[in-house]
N, C-alpha and C positions, 0 to 999 in steps of 0.2 A: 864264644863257644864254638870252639872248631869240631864241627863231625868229625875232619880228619887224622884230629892229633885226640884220642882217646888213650889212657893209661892205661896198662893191663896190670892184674893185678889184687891185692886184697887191702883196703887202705881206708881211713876214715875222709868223708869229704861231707860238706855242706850241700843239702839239696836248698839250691836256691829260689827256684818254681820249677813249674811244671807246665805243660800245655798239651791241648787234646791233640792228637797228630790228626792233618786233614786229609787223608789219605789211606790210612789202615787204621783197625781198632786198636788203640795204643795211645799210649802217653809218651810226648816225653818230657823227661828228667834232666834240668839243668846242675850240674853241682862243680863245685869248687873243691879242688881234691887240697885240705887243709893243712899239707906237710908244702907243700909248691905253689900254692895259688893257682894251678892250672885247673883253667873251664872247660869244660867237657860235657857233652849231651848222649845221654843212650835211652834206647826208647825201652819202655816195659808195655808187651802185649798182653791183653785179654787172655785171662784163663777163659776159653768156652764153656766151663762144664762148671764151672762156681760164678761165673762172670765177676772175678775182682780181679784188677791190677796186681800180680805179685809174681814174686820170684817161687817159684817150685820148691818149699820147705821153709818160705820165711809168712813170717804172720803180718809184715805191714803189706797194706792195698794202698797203693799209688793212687789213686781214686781221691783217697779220704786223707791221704797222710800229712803231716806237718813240715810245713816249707823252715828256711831258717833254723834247720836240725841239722847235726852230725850224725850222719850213719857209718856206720861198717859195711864197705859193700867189697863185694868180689865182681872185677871185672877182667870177662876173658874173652876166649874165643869157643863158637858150637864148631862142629862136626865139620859146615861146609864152610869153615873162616870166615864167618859173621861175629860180630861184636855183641858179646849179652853180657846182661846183667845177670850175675849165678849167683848173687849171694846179696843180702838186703838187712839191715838189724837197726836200730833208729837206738843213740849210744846216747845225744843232748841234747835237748831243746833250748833255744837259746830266743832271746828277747830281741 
């Protein structure tokens, strides 16, 4: 799971775990983007003001969510060329 090779883009991937970041309030999200097999980690910060895990408009909390699912996620860039998570949808739960 390379920090430095992250996908951009809107694509289904497998979150594979997850881990509390030791550092900032944050999670992060290990996932297998399922068109390429490429590994990729992005962290999802603490909403303050609800305190769940999530992307701004989506309803899963990284907190609580299901490892070994395919989601739909949108990954881009913010304002000052950081790597976010903009988009979150949990599509299969798989065994």
């Amino acid at each position: 799971y390379d920090p430095k090779q992250i996908p951009l883009g809107e694509f289904d991937a497998m979150l594979d775990f997850k881990t509390w970041s030791k550092r900032i309030i944050a999670i992060n999200c290990y996932f297998t983007k399922t068109a390429t097999k490429e590994k990729f980690v992005v962290t999802v910060y603490c909403n303050n003001q609800t305190g769940r895990y999530e992307v701004p408009g989506s309803l899963v909390n990284f907190s609580d969510c299901a490892t070994n699912a395919i989601y739909r996620i949108i990954v881009s860039k913010n304002e000052r060329g950081r790597i976010i998570l903009s988009k979150a949808e949990i599509t299969e739960i798989t065994k």
